[in-house]
SERO-707064 format. One record per residue (C-alpha): y, x, z. Coordinates in pm, whole numbers, plus 32768, in hexadecimal, padded with zeros to 4 digits. Layout:
% SERO-707064
YXZ/...
END
This chain:
% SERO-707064
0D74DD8141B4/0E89DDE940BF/0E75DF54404B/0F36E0053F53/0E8FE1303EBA/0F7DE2313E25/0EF1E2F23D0F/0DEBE26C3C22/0D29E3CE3C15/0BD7E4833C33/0BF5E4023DBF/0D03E2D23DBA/0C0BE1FB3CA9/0AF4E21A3D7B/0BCAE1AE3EB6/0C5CE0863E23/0AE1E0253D8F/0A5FE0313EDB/0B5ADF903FAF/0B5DDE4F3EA6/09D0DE473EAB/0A20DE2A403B/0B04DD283FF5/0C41DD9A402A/0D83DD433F57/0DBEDEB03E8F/0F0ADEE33DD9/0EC5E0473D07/0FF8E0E73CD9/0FEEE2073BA8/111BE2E23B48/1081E32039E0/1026E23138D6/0F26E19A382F/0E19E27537C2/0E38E2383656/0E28E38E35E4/0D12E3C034E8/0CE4E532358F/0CBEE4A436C3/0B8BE4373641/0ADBE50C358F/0A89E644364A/0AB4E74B353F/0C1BE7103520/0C62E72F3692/0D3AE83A365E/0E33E7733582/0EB4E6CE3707/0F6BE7CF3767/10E2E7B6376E/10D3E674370E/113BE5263789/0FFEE5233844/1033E65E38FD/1102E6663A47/115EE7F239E0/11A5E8723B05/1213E9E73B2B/11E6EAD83C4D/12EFEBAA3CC5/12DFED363C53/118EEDD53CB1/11DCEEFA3D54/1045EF703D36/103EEEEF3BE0/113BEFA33B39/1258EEC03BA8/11E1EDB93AD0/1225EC473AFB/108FEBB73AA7/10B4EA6D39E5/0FE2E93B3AF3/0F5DE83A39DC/0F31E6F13AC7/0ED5E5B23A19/0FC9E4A73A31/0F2CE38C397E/0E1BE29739D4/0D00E3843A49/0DD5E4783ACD/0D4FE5D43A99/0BF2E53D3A53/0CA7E509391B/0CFCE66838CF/0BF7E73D3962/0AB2E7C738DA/09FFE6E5397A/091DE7B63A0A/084EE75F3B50/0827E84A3C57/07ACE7B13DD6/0816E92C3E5C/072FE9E93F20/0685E948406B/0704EA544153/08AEE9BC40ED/0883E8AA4199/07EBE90842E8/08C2EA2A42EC/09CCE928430B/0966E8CD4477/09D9E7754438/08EBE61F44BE/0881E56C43A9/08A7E6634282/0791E75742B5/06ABE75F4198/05D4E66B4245/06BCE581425C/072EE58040DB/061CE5F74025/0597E4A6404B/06F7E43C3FBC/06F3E5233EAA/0599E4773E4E/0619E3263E57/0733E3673D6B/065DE4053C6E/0556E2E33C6F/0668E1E13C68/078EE1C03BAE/07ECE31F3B3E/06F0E3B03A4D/066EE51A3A2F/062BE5903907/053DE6D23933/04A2E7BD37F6/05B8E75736D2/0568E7D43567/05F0E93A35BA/06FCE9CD3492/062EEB1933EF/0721EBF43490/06EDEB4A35D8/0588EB8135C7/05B5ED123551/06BDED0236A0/0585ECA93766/04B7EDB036C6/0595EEBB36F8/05F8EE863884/0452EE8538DB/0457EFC237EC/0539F05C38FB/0477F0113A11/051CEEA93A7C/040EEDA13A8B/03D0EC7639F9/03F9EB383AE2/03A3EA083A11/0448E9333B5D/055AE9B13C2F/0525E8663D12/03C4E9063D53/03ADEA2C3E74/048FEAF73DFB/05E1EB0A3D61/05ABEC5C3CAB/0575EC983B66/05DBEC2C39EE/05A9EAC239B9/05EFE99338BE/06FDE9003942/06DCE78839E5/07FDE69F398D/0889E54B397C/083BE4E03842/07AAE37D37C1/0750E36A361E/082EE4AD35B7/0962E4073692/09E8E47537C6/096EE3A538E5/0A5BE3C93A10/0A96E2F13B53/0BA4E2123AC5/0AB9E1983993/0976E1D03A6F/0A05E1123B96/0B5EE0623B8A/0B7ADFFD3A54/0A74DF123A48/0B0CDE623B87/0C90DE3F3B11/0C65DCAD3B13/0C2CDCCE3C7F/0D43DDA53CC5/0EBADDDF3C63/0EF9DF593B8B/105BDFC43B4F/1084E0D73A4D/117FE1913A31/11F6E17B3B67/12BFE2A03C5E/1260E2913DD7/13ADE3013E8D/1302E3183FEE/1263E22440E9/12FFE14641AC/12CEE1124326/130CE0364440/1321E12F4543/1203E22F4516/1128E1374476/1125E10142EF/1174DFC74256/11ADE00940E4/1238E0C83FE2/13B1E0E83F39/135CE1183DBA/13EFE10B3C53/136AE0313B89/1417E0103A40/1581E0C73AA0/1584DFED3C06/14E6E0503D3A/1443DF423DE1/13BEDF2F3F1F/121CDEBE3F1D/119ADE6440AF/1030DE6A410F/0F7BDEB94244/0EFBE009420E/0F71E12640EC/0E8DE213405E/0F3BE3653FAF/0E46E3DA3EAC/0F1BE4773DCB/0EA1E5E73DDF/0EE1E7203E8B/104EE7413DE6/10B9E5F43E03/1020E5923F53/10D6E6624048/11F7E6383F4A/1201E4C43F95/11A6E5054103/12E4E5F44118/13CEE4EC4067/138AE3E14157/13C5E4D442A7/1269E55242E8/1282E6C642FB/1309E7CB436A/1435E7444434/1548E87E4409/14F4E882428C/1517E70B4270/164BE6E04336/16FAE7F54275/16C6E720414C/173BE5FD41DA/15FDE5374233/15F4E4724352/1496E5004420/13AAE3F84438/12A0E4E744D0/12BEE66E44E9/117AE705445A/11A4E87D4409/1062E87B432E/10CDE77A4213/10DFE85D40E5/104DE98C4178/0F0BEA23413C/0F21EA3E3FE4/0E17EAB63F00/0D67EAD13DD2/0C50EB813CFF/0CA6EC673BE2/0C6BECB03A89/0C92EDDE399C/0C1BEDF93835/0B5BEED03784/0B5AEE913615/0A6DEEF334CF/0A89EECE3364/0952EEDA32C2/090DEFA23176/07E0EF563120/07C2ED9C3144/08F6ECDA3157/08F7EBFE32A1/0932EA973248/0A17E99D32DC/0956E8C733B3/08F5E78F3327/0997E6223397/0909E59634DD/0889E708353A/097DE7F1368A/0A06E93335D9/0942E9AE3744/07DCE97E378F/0756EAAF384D/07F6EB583980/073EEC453A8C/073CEC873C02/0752EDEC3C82/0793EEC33DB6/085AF0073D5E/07FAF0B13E9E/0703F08A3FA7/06ECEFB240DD/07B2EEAE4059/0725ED3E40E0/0768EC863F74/07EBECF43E2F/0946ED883DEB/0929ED653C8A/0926EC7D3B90/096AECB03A21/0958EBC9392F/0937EBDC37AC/09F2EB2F369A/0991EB1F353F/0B04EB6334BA/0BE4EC9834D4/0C7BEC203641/0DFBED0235D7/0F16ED0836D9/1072ECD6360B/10A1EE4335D6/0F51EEAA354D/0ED9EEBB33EE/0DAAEE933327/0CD3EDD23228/0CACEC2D326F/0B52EC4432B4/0A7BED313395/0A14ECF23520/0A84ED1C3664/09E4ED5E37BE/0ADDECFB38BE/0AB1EDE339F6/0AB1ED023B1C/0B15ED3D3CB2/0A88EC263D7D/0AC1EC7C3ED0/0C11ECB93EEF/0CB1ED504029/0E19ED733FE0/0EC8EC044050/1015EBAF3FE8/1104EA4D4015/11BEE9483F7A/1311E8E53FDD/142FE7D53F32/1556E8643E9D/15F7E70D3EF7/15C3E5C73F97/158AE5093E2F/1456E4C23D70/14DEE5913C14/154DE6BE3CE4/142CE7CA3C89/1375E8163DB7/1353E99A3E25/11F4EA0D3DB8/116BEB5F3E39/1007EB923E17/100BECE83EA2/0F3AED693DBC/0E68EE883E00/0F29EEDD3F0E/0E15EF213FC7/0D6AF07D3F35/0BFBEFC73F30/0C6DEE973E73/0CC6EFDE3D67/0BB5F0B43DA6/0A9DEF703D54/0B95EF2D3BE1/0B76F0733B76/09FAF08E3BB0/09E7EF473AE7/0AA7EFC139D6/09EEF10539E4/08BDF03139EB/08F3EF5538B2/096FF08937FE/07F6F0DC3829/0745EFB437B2/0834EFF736A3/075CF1283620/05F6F09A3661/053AF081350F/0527EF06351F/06AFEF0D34B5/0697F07A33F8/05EBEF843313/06FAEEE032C3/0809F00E32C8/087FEFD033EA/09EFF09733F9/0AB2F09A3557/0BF7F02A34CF/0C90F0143676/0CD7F0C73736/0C40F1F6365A/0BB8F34E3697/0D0AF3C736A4/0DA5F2F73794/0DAEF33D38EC/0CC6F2143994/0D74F1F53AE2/0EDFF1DF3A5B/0E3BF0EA3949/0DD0EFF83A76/0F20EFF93AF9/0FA6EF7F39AE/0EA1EE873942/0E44EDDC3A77/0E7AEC4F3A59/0DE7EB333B1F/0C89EAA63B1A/0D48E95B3B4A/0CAAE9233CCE/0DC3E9293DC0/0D5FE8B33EF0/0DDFE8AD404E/0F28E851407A/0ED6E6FE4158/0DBDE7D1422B/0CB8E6FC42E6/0C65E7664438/0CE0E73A45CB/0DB4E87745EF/0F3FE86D45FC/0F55E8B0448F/0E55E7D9441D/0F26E6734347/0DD1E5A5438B/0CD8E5824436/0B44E57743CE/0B7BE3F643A9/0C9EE4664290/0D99E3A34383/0EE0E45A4376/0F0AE4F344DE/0FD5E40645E6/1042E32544D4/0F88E1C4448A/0F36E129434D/0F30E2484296/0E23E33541DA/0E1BE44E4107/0CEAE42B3FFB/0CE2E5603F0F/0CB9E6C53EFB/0E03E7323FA6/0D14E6CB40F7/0BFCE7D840CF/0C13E8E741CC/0BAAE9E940F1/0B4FE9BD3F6A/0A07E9963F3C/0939EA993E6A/094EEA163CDA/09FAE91E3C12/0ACEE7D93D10/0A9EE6D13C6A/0962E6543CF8/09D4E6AC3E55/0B15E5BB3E3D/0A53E4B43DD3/097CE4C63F08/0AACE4C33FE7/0B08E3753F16/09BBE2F93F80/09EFE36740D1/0B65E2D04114/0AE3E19A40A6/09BAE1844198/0AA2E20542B3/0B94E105425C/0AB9DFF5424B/09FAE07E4374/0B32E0794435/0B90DF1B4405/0A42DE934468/0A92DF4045BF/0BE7DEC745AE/0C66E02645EB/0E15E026458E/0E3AE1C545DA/0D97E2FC45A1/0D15E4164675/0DD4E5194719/0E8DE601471C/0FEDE53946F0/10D1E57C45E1/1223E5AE46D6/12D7E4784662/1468E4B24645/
END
């Protein structure tokens, strides 16, 4: 079997790892470069990424909850994908996500098992890293306000302030392309810096890709193409090649291949908003080489009844400043989290070509509860803010302030938690793009492997959760060979 695996990402590594292990022929395609970037690799300087060649940079459109402001989308684009930008943080999500999607074969039964093969395998874990002094006075401070400790948030429960488990291998960022592809690239063909225009299909089944390699786009044939290239550039590639929407792709001039109103819908992501200290009394030091400027986070329900967390902030060990804020180079920041977002927004092309910048509207916190759970957090971390564990150290709230008024401050600070999800939803409804198998609905030859499938995001940090789905497309894939199956399940896409 020839597949071509688009993206070489948190999901798209572990696809193309799989499939050759199975035997098939994989051609990796990657629209970034070589990751040859020093910060890449050493997690303190993560930061350093952004903007750069490395970064896709996307842009929403104006938030209209969010003070009208366009929210900078860092994506990697680069060998690793985002693996190669994020924190690296590892977060299954809570039990209850998964069976709440009401999908066969991705209740927590099914992928716990999953989850625990990955983390025994190829992908380590490391738990209980040599925690920064003001990481462990962070710690101190939330259990002073009543939060406990959880020393494992892949135990019973979610809640709580915790250490932080992450990809990391000898002070170096371990993520699926090093942990799983890379050590496989004689057995398979990688092109860098390479643009995916769309798919190409005989009829409604795929048969390859159009893509620019080098200033000429090419076309590459194989039996069966897998988009892993996120929940941006997914649907984006999906839309390009005439899978959609069929009145929005016709009115840009794209022939329909299949009309699926769901590709690019469903939008959504988790959100952050800081809260910032100097400190008077000890001066916070940068955090050494090989050590994440974040170590700790915490789980937290701002109101009763709710089935999992809403809440997750996390803390950095450097001043974490939007561009219009002030203040001294060194202090700490506890970034007020909302992890179960409500408000759901879409992404749409601008044009038919690769380099016109898709139309990016996270919605955010257009719903009033995905507001109502960001202010709690920020009213929350302004809290452990003033335990004695960081009194100690003079702890000053720099942002927002006592002055400032805390709901209006929300509306101008809140910025992704980098987890957009949804925008290729799983599932068997009419505006589900694939089904539980990850086959794109009435289309052959064709799966969606990253985050843009989950239903709903899952409570906490996405990384670990697209690298399941890798694991899973592969198996499904493989699976469906052995049976000899050439379609997916229904419902059909309506073919034009």
């Amino acid at each position: 079997m020839d597949v071509i695996v688009v993206g070489a990402g948190s999901a798209g590594s572990v696809v193309a790892r799989r499939l050759v292990d199975a035997g098939a022929l994989v051609t990796l395609i990657e629209a970034g470069g070589a990751d040859t970037n020093p910060a890449i690799h050493d997690p303190s300087r993560a930061g350093e990424l952004w903007h750069g060649p490395e970064d896709w940079d996307y842009y929403t459109v104006p938030q209209e909850h969010a003070a009208n402001r366009r929210l900078h989308l860092p994506r990697g684009k680069v060998l690793g994908g985002s693996h190669s930008l994020n924190a690296m943080i590892w977060v299954r999500g809570a039990p209850r996500d998964y069976d709440d999607w009401g999908l066969p074969g991705w209740a927590w039964q099914d992928v716990r098992p999953v989850f625990e093969r990955i983390e025994s395998e190829l992908l380590e874990i490391a738990r209980n890293e040599p925690l920064h002094p003001i990481q462990q006075s962070i710690v101190e401070a939330a259990v002073q306000t009543g939060v406990p400790y959880n020393p494992d948030y892949h135990g019973d429960r979610l809640d709580g302030v915790s250490v932080q488990q992450v990809t990391l291998r000898d002070k170096r960022r371990l993520n699926t392309w090093l942990a799983y592809a890379d050590p496989v690239t004689d057995r398979m063909t990688v092109h860098t810096g390479a643009t995916v225009h769309r798919v190409l299909f005989d009829g409604t089944r795929a048969v390859g890709v159009a893509v620019e390699i080098g200033g000429r786009v090419e076309r590459l044939s194989a039996d069966h193409v897998v988009l892993a290239a996120g929940a941006l550039a997914s649907p984006a590639i999906l839309l390009r090649s005439g899978v959609g929407p069929a009145d929005d792709l016709a009115a840009l001039g794209i022939d329909v291949v299949a009309d699926l109103p769901g590709v690019g819908e469903n939008l959504h992501d988790h959100l952050l908003s800081p809260v910032i200290f100097a400190t008077d009394h000890r001066e916070v030091a940068p955090p050494s080489p090989g050590r994440s400027v974040t170590q700790t986070h915490l789980f937290w329900r701002s109101r009763p009844g709710l089935a999992v967390p809403d809440t997750q902030p996390i803390h950095f060990s450097v001043p974490m400043y939007e561009s219009w804020m002030t203040g001294p180079d060194t202090g700490f920041s506890l970034m007020a989290g909302m992890v179960s977002p409500e408000s759901r927004g879409s992404l749409r092309l601008s044009g038919p070509e690769p380099d016109d910048e898709p139309l990016i509207d996270l919605a955010a916190l257009a719903e009033p509860a995905d507001f109502e759970s960001l202010v709690a957090s920020v009213e929350q971390c302004r809290e452990i803010g003033r335990a004695p564990a960081l009194a100690e150290w003079g702890a000053r709230e720099l942002y927002p302030g006592p002055a400032r008024d805390i709901r209006d401050y929300v509306r101008q600070t809140a910025i992704t938690y980098h987890h957009q999800v949804g925008t290729c939803r799983m599932g068997t409804d009419a505006l589900a793009v694939v089904d539980p198998g990850l086959a794109v609905h009435g289309l052959s030859g064709l799966h969606v492997a990253d985050a843009s499938v989950l239903p709903r995001v899952t409570t906490g940090n996405t990384n670990a959760p697209a690298v399941l789905v890798g694991e899973r497309a592969a198996q499904f894939i493989v699976d469906g060979r052995e049976r000899g199956e050439a379609t997916n399940s229904s419902p059909p896409a309506r073919p034009r």
